[in-house]
C-alpha positions in Angstrom: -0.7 149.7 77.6 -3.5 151.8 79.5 -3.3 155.1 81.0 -3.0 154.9 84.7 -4.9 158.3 85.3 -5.1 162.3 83.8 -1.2 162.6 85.2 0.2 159.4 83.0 -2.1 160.6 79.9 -0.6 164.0 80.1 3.1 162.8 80.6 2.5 160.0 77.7 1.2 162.7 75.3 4.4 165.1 75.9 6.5 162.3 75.7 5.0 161.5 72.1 5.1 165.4 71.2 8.5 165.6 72.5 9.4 162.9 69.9 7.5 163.3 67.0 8.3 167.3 66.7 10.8 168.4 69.5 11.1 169.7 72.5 10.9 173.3 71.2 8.0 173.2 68.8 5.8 171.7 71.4 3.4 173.8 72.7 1.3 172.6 76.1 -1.9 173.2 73.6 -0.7 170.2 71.6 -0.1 168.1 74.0 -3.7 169.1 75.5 -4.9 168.1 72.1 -3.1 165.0 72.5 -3.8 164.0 75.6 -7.3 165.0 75.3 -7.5 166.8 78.3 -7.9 171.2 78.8 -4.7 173.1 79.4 -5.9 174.0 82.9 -5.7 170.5 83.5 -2.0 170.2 82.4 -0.9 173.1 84.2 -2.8 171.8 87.3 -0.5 168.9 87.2 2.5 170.6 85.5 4.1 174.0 86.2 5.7 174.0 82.6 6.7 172.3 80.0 10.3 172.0 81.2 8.2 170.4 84.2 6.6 167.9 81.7 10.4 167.3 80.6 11.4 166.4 83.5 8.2 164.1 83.9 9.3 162.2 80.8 12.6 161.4 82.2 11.5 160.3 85.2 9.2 157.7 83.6 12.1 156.7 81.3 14.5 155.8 84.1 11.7 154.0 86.1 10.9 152.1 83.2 14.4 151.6 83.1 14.5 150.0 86.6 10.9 148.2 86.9 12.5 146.3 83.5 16.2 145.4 84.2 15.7 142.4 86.2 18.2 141.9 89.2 20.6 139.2 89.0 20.7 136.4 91.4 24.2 136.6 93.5 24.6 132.5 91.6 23.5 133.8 88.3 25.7 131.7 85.6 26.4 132.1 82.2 22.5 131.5 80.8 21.0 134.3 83.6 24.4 136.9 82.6 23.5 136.6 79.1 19.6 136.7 79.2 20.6 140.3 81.5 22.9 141.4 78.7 20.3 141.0 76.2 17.5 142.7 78.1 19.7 146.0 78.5 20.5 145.8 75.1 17.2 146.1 74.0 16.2 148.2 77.0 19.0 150.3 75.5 18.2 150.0 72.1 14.5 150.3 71.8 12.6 152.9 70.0 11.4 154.6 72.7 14.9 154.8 74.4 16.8 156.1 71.4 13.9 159.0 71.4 14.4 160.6 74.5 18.2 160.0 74.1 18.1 161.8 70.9 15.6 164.1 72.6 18.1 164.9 76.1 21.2 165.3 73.4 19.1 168.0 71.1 18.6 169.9 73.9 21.5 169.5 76.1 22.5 173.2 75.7 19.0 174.0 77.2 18.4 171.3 79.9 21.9 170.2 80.6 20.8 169.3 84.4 18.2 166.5 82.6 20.9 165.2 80.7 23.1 164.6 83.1 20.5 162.6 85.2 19.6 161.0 82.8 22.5 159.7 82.3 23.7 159.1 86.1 20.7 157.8 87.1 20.6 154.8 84.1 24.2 154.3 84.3 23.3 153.9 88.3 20.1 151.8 87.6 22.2 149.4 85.1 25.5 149.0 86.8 24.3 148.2 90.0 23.0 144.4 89.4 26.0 144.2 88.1 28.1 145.7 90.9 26.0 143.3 93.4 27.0 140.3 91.8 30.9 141.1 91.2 30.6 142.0 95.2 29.1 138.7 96.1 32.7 137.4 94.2 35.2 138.9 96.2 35.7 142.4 94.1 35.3 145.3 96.5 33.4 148.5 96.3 34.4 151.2 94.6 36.0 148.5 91.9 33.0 146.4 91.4 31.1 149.6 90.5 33.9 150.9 87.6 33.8 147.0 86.1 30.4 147.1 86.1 30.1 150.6 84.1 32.9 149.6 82.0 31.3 146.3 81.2 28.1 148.1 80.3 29.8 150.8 77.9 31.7 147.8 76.4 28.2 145.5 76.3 25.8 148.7 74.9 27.7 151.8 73.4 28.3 150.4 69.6 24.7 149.7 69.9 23.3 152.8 70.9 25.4 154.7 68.8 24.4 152.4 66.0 20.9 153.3 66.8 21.3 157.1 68.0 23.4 158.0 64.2 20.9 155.7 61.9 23.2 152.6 61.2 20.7 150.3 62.8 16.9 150.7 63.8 16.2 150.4 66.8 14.0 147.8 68.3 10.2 148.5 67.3 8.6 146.7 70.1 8.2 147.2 73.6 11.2 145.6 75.4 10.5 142.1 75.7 8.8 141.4 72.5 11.7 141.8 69.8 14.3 139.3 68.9 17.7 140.6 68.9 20.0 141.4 65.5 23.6 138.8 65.3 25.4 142.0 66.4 23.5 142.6 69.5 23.7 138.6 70.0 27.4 138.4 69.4 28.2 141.6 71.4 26.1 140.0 74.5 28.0 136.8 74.6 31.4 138.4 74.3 30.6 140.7 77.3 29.2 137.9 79.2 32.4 135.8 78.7 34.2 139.0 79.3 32.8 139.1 82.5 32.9 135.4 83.7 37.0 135.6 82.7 37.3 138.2 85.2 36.2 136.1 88.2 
């Protein structure tokens, strides 16, 4: 995917720093050697690295949202399930399970990142959701707890899987990898999940 601009090359190269050899043994001089660009230049755009972080989880969670497709208020069984696989491997994906690994590892440090990160997603992912348990007949706040409960049920034993080792996650960009029969299975069973509560 091409860089955008200086800004998105910087943020792309902390993000791969950030990955590769942690938070704390990135210095902004590697990720100027990275991004091919001076130091000035980062610190033009970024006050500090914890600035840069916070960059990298911002481009996460939009990634998050310009990805998870909204569901149509008559979305059946196929469009439920196509939705259920896409945040799987949303979820799941290599790039994902870095920066989850990446916001646990320093949670002591950055606990304030963490904690968006994880209200934010869990905002970004159960709201489709939400919407089209609304359009049903099940009222707010309750359509927003089934829809977080259905996505813990749908994704945790996957990320987990992912975040302890069990399982790789997905190599490819979402969009471009063909789900494992667990991730399959556990998307049809929270899809019929779902449609039996309606």
């Amino acid at each position: 995917m091409p860089v955008a601009n200086k800004t998105d090359q910087i943020i792309d190269a902390a993000k791969a720093t950030f990955l590769t050899i942690g938070y704390r043994a990135t210095s902004m001089d590697l990720v100027a050697e990275r991004a091919k660009v001076t130091k000035r230049t980062i610190y033009n755009n970024f006050k500090s690295k914890e600035h840069l972080l916070d960059a990298v989880i911002e481009g996460a969670l939009a990634r998050l949202g310009e990805r998870l497709a909204q569901l149509p208020a008559d979305a059946g069984q196929p469009k439920l399930l196509r939705f259920a696989e896409t945040l799987i491997e949303l979820i799941c994906w290599d790039g994902a399970i870095g920066v989850q690994r990446l916001l646990i590892a320093e949670a002591e440090t950055f606990p304030k990142l963490g904690a968006r990160l994880v209200k934010e997603s869990s905002e970004i992912m159960e709201r489709p959701i939400a919407s089209w348990l609304a359009v049903r007949g099940h009222k707010a706040p309750g359509a927003a707890l089934v829809a977080r409960e259905w996505i813990n049920r749908l994704t945790a034993p996957a990320r987990l899987d992912r975040l302890l080792g069990r399982r790789r996650p997905y190599p490819e960009e979402p969009g471009g990898n063909t789900l494992d029969a667990l991730d399959r299975t556990a998307a049809r069973d929270a899809v019929g999940y779902l449609l039996n509560l309606i």
